[in-house]
N, CA, C and O atoms as a MOPAC input file, in Angstrom:
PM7 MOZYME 1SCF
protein

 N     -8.11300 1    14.75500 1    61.38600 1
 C     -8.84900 1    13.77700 1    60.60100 1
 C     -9.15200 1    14.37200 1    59.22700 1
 O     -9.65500 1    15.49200 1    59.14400 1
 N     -8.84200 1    13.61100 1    58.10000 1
 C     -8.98700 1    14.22200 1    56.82400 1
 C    -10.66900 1    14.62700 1    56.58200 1
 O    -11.60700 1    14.07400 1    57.15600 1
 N    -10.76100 1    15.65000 1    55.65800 1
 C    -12.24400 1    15.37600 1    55.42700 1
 C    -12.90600 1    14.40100 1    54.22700 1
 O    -12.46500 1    14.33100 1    53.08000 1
 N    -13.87500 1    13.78400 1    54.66400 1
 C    -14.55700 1    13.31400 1    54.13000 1
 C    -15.81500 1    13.59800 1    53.35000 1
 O    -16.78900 1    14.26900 1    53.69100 1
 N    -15.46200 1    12.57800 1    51.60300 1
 C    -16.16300 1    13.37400 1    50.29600 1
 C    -17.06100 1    12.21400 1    50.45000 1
 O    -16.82800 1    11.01900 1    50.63000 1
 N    -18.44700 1    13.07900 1    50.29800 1
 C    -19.47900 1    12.33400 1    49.58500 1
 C    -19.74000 1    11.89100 1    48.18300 1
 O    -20.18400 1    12.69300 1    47.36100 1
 N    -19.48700 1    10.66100 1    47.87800 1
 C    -19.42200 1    10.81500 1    46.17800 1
 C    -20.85700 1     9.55900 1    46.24700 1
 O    -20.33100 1     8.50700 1    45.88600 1
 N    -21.75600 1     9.39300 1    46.42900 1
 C    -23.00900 1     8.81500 1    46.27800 1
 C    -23.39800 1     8.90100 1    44.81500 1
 O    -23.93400 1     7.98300 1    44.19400 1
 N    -23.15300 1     9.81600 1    44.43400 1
 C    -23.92500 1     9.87700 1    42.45100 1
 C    -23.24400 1     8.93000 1    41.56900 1
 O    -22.07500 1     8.99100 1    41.19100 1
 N    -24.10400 1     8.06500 1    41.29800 1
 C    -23.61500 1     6.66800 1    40.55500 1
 C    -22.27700 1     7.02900 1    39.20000 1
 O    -21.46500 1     6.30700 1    38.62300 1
 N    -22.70400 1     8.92200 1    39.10800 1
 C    -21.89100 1     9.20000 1    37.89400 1
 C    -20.22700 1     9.01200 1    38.13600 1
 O    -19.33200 1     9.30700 1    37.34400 1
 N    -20.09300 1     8.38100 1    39.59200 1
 C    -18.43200 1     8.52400 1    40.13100 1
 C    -18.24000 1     7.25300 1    40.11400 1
 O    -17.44200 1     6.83300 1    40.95200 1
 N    -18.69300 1     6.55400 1    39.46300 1
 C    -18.33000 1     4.80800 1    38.49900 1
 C    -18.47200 1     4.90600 1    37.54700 1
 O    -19.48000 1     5.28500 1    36.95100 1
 N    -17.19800 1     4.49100 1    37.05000 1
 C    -16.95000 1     4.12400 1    35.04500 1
 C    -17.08000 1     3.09200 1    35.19500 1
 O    -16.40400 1     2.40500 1    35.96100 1
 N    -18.37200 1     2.55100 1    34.20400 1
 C    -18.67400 1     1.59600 1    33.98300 1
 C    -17.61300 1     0.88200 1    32.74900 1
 O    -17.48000 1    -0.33800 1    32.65700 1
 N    -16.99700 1     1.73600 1    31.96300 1
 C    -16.11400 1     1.56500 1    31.00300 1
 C    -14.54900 1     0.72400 1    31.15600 1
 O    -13.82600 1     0.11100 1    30.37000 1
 N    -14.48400 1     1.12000 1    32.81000 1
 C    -13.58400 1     0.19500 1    33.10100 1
 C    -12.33300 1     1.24200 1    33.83300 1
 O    -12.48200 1     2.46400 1    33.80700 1
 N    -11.12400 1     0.60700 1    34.46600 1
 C    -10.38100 1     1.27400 1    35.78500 1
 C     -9.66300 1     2.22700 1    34.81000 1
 O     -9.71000 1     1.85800 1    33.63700 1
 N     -9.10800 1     3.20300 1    35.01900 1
 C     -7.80200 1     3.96300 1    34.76900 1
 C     -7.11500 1     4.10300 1    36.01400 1
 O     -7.77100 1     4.22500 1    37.04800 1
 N     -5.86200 1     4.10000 1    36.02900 1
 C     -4.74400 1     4.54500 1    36.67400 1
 C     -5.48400 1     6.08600 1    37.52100 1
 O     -6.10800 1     7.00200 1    36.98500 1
 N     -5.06800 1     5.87700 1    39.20700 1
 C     -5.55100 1     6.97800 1    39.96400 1
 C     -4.87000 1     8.23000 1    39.82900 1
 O     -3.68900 1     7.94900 1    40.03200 1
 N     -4.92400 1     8.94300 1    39.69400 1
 C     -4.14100 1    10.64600 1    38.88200 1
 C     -3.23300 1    10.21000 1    40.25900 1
 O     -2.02900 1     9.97800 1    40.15300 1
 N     -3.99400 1    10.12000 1    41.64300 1
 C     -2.93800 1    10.52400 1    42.79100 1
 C     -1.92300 1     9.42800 1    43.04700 1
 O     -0.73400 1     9.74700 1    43.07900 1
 N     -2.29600 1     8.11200 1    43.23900 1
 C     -1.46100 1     7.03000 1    43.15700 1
 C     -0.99200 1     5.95900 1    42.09500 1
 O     -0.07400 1     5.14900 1    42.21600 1
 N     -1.57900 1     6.09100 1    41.35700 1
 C     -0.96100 1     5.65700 1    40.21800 1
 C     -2.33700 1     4.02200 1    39.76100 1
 O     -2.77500 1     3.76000 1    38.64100 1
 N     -2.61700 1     3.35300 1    40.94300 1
 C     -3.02700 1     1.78600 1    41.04900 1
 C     -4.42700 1     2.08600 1    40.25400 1
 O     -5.02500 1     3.16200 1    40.22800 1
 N     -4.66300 1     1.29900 1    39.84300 1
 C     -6.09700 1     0.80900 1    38.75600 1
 C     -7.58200 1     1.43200 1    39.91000 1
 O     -7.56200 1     1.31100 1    41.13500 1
 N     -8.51000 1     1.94600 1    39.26700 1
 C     -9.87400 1     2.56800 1    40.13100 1
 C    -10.95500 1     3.13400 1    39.04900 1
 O    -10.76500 1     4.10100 1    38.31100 1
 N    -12.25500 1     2.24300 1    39.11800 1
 C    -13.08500 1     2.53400 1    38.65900 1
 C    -13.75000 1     4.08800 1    38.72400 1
 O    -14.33400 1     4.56600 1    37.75200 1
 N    -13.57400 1     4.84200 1    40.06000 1
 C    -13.95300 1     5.97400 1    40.62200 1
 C    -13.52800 1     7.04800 1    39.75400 1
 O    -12.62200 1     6.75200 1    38.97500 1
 N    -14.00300 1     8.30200 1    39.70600 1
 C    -14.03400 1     9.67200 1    38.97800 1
 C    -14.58000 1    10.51900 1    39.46200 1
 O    -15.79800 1    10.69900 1    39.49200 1
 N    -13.45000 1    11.38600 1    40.07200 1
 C    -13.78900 1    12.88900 1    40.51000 1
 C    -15.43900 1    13.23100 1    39.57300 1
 O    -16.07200 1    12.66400 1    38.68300 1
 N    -15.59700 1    14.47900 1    40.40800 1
 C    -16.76400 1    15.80400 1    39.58000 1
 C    -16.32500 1    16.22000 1    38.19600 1
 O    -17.18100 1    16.44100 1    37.33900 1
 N    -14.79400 1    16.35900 1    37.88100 1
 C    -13.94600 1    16.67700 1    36.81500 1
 C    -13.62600 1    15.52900 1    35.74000 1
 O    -13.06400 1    15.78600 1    34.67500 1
 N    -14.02800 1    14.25800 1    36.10800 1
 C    -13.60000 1    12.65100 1    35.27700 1
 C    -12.03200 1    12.97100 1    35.78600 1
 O    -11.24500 1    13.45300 1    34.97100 1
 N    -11.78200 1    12.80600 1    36.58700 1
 C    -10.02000 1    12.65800 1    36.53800 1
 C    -10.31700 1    11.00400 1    37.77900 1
 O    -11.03600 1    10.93200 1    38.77600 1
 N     -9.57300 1    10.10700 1    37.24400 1
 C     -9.34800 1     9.12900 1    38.06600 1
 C     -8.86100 1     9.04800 1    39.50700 1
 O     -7.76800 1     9.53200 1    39.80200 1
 N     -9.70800 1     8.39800 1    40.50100 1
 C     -8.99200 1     8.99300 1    42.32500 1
 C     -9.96600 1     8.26400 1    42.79600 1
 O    -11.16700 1     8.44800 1    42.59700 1
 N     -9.22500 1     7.01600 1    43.73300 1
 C     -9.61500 1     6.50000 1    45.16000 1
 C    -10.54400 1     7.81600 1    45.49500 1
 O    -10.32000 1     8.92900 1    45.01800 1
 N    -11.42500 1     7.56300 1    46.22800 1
 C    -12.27900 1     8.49100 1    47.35100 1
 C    -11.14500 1     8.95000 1    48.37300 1
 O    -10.73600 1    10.09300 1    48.57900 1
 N    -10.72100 1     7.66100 1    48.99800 1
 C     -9.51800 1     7.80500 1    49.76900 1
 C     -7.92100 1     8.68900 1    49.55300 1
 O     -7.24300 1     9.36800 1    50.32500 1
 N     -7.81400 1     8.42000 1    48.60100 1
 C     -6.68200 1     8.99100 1    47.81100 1
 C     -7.10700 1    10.59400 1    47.64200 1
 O     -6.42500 1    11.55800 1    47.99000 1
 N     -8.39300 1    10.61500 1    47.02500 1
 C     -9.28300 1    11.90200 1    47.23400 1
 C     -8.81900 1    13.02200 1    48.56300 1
 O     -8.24900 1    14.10600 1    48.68600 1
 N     -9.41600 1    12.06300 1    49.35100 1
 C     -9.62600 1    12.76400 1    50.71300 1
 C     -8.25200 1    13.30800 1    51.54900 1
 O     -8.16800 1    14.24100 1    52.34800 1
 N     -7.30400 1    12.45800 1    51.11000 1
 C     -6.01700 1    11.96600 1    51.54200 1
 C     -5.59400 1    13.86800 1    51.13300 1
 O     -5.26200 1    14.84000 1    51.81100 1
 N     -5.79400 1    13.66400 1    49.99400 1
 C     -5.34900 1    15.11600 1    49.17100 1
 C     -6.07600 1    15.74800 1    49.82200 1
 O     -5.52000 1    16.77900 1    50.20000 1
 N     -6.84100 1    15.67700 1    50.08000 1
 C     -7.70400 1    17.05600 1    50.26900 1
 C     -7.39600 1    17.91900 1    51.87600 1
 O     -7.45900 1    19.07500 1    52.29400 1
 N     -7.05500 1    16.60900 1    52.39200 1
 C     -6.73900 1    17.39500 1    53.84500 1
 C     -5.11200 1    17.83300 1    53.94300 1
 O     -4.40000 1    18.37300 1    54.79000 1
 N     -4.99300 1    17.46100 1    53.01500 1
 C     -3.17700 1    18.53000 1    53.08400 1
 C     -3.47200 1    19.64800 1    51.78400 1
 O     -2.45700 1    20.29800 1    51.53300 1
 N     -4.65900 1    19.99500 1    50.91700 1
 C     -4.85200 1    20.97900 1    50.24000 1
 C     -6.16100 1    21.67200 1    50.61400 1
 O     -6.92500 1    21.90100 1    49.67700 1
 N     -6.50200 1    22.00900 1    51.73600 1
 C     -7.94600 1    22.63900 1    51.97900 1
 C     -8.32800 1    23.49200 1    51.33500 1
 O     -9.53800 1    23.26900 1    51.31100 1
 N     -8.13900 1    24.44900 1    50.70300 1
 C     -8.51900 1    25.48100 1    49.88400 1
 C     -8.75600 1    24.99000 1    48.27900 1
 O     -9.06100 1    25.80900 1    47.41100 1
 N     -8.61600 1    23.86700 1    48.05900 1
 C     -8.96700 1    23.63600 1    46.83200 1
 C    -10.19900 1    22.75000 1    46.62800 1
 O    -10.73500 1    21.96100 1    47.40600 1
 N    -10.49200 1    23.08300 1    45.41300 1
 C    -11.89100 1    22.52100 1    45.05400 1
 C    -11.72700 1    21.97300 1    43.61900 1
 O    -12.32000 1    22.22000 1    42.56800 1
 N    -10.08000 1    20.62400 1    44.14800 1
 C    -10.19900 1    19.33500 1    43.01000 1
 C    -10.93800 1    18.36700 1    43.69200 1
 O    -10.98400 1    17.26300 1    43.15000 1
 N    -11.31300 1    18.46000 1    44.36600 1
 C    -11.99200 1    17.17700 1    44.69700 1
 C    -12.99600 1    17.58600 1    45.76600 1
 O    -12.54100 1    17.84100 1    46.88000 1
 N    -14.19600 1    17.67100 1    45.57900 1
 C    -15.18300 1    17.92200 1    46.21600 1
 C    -16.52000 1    17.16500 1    46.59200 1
 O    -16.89400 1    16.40000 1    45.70300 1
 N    -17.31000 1    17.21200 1    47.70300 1
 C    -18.39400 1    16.18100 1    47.68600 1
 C    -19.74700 1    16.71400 1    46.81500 1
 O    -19.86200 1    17.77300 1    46.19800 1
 N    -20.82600 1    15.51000 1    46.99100 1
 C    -21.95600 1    15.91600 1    45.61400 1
 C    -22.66600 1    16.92300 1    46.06000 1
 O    -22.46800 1    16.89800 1    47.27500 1
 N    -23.16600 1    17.54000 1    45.89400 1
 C    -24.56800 1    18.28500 1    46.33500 1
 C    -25.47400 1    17.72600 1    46.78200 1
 O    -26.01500 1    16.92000 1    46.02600 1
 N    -25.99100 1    17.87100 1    48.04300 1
 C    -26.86900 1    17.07000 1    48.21800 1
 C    -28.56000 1    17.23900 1    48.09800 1
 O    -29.18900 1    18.26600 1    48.35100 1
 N    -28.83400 1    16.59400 1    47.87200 1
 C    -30.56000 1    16.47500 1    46.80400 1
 C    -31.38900 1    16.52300 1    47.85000 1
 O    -32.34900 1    17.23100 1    47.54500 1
 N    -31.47200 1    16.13400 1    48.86600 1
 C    -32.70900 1    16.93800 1    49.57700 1
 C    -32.23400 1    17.18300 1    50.96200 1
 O    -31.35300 1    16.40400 1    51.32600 1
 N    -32.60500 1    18.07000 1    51.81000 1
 C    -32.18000 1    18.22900 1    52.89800 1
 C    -31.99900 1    17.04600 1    54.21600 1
 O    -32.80800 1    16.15500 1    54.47700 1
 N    -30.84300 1    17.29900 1    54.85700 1
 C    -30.52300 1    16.36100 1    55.47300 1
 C    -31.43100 1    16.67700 1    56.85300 1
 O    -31.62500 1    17.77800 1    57.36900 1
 N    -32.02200 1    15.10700 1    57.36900 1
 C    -32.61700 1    15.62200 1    58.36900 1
 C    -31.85700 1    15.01000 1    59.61100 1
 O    -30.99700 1    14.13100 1    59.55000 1
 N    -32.33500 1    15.64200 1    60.76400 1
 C    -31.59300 1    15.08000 1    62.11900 1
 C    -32.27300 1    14.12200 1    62.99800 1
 O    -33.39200 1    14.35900 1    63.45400 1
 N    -31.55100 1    12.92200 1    63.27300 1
 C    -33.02400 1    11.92800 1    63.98000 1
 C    -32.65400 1    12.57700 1    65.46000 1
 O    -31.63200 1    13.25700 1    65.55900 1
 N    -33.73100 1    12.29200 1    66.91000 1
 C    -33.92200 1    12.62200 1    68.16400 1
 C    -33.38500 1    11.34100 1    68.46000 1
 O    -33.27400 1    10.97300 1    69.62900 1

């Protein structure tokens, strides 16, 4: 199962409008940590046939995650 990126920080929408996805080519509002254009999916897609890289990574997360009982 590929892994899955958290991109929650509103900063991974261009409000400016779609560019072409670096990985597939098709129109996407979305933007890597780097501004490079990429589906989440397309993202992730990459990411699980490149594990050692850190083009595409999830946000940091802002407060600790808690566990429900």
């Amino acid at each position: 199962m590929p892994p899955l990126l958290v991109w929650r920080d509103p900063r991974h929408f261009d409000h400016r409008g779609d560019r072409p996805c670096a990985l597939c080519g098709t129109p996407t509002p979305l933007r890597s940590h780097q501004g490079e254009p990429a589906h989440k999916v397309c993202a992730e897609a990459w990411l699980a046939d490149h594990p050692d890289s850190t083009r595409f990574v999830s946000d940091t997360p802002t407060r600790p995650q808690r566990t429900h009982a």
